[in-house]
N, C-alpha and C positions, 0 to 999 in steps of 0.2 A: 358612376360619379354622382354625390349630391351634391347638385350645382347651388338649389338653395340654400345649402348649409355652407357650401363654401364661403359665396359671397355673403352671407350672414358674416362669416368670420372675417374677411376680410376686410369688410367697411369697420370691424374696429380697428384694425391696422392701417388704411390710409384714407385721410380723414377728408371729406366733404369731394367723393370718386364714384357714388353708388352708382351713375348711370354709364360709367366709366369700364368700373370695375364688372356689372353683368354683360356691358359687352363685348368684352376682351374676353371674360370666361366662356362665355355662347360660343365667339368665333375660335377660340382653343377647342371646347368642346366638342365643336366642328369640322374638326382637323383642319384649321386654316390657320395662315400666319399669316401674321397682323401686324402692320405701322402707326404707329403713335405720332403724330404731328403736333407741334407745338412750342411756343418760348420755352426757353431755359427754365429750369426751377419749379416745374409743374407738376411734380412728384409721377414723372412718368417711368421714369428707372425704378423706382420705390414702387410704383404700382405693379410692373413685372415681377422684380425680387419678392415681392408676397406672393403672388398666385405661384411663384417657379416653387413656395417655400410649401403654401396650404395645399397645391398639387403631389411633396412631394416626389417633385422628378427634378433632374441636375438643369445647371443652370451656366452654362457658359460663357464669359461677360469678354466681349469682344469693340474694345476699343476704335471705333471710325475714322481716320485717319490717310494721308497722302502715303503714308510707309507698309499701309497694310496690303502688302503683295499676295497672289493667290498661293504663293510658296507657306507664307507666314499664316495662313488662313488653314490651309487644307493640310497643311504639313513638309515632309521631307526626309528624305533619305539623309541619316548620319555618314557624313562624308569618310570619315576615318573608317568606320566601322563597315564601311561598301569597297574599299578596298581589302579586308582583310579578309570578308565573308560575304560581298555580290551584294546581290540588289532583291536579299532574303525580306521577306514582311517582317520580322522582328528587326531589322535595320531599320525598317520607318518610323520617324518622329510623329503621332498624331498632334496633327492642329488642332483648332477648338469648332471649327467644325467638321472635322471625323471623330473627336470624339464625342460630340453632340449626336451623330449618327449613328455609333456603336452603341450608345447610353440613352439613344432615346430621349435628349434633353434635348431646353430652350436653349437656341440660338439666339443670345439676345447682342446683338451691334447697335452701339452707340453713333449718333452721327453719321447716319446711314450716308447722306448725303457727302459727306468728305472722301467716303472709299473711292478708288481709283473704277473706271468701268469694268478693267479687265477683270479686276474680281470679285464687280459686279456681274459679268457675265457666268464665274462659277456659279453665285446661287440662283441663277436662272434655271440653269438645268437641275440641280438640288430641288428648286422649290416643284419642279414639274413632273418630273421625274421619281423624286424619293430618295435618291441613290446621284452617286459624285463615280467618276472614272477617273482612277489615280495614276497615270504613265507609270507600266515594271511593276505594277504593285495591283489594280486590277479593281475589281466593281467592290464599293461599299454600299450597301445598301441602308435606309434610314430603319431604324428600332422603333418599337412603336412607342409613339408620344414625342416622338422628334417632332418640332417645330421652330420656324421662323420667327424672333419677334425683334421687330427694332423703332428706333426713336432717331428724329432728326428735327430740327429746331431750322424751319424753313425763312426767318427771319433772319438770318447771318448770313449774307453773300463772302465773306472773305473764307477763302479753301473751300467753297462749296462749287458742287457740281450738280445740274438736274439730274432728276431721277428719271430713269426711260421710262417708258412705256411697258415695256416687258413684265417691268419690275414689279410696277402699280398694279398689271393688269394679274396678278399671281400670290397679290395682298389686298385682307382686308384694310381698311385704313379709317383712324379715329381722328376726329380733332379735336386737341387739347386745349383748351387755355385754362387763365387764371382762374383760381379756387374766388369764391366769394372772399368778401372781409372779416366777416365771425369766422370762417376756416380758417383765413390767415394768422386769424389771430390763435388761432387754437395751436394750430402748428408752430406759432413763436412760442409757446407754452410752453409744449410738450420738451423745445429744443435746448429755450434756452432757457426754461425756467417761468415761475408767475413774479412778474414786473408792474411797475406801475409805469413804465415806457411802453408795456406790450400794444396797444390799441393804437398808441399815437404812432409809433414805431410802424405800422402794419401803414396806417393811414398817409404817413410819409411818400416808403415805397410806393402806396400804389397810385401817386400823384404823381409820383415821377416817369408812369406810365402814359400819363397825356397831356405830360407840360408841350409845350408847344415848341420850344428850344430844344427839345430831346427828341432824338432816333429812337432809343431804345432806353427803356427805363429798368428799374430791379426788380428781380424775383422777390420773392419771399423770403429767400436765402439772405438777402440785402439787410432783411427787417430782425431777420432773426440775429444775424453777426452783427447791427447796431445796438442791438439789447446786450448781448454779450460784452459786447465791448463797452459798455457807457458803463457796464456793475463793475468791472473790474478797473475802468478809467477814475469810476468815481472812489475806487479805494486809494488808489494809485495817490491822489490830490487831499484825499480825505476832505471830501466833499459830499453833496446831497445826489444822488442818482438824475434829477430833473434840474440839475440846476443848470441856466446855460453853458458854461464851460467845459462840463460834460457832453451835454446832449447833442451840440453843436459839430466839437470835434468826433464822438463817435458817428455820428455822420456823413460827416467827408470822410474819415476813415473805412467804415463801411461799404458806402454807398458810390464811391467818386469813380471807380476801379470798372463797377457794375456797368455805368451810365453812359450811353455815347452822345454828346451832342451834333445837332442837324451841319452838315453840310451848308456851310454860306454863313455858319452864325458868327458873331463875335465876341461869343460867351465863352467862360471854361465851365467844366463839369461843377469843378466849386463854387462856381459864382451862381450858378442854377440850385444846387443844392442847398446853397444859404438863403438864396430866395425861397425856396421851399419849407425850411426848416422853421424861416420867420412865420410863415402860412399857419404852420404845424403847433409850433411851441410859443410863439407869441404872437395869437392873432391880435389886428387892428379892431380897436374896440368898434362898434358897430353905432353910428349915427343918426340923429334923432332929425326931425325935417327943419329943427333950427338948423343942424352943422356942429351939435354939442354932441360929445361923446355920451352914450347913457353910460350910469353909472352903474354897477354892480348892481346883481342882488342880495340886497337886507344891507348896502351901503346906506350911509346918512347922506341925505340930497339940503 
């Protein structure tokens, strides 16, 4: 494998990851499987889906969830068809991961943290092991380049559940967070097009990360479906893309859905968000040590 040239190619795929993306590729490389920790919207799926894509090998995307049973994971005998013909291996339905074991692909789960333990306990012996034992149906063994990779956003306590010990101690583990603000801005680019909202748009969301009223602020994703929505708000009106009636409402639109506010506050999401937005798009002019507003630059004083 040229790991150099891999991740050469892949830092132009996901954009401001480089220290991110050499050490996911090492610990693949190294036949280990690896957790991604981090807020939402941190191009941690995006940064899987490329390396599953410049590797090459399949990529099985496994949804995290209170519904995902080790039945619905590993698979299942077609009920009909085990009445008419037993409990033959071509009756078996493969899950996504046995098929990730026969194919030698990522095993990539989403929201690691929501799965149920019990089928947190299958990939325990999967990840130690190599190989799953299937009742009536018998030993799968992993193909080579089978691995482990998942993402969970340890900032959301509602339908989450810890992670054992078991689990950690049998994964590498990365921590995520937010890209800088020239990335953010790049990535509003690339998504929703070049704006003359893109920078302030970026600088919005990432205030909304340490207002003081707010639990949890927006991704990137935030910034990027404000741009979207304010070009296509501003046709809607036929109006100027910055003008406030636009930029105002694609931001509670955007942004409101995103945002949680604190516990004990007496705020709503919108009343923080228009505080914000006045921050953003109409700062308070900045004052002189009389208490007079300065006036522009190249204004007549």
């Amino acid at each position: 494998m040229d790991i150099a040239g891999l991740v050469g190619r892949l830092g132009t795929a996901v954009v401001g990851r480089r220290r991110e993306i050499e050490l996911v590729v090492a610990a693949l490389a190294a036949d280990r499987h690896i957790l991604l920790e981090g807020p939402p919207g941190t191009g941690k799926s995006t940064l899987l889906r490329a390396i599953a894509h410049e590797l090459g090998v399949g990529f099985e995307f496994v949804e995290g969830n209170a519904e995902l049973t080790p039945a619905r994971l590993v698979g299942h005998f077609d009920p009909a068809r085990v009445i008419a013909d037993g409990y033959q291996p071509d009756v078996f339905v493969d899950g996504p991961l046995v098929r990730a074991l026969r194919a030698g692909s990522l095993l990539y789960i989403e929201e690691l943290n929501r799965v149920p333990e019990e089928t947190l306990n299958v990939l325990v012996t999967v990840m130690s092991e190599h190989e799953t034992e299937v009742p009536r149906l018998g030993r799968i063994a992993a193909a080579d380049g089978f691995r482990l990779v998942a993402a969970m956003n340890p900032f959301d306590a509602v339908g989450t559940a810890r992670i054992s010990a078991a689990i950690y101690d049998r994964m590498c583990r990365l921590a995520v967070d937010y890209q800088t603000a020239a990335d953010e801005c790049d990535i509003v680019e690339r998504r929703a097009g070049a704006s003359p909202l893109g920078e302030r748009a970026v600088e919005l969301t990432r205030r909304t990360r340490a207002h003081p009223d707010l639990r949890t602020g927006s991704s990137v994703r935030g910034a990027i479906d404000l741009v979207a929505t304010a070009t296509t708000l501003a046709m809607v009106r036929a109006s100027d893309i910055v003008s406030p009636n636009v930029t105002l409402d694609a931001t509670l639109v955007a942004l409101s859905g995103r945002v949680r506010v604190r516990d004990g506050s007496n705020r709503t999401a919108e009343d923080v968000l228009r505080e914000i937005w006045a921050e953003v798009f109409e700062p308070t002019p900045e004052l002189t040590d009389t208490g007079k507003a300065t006036a522009p630059e190249g204004a007549a004083t």
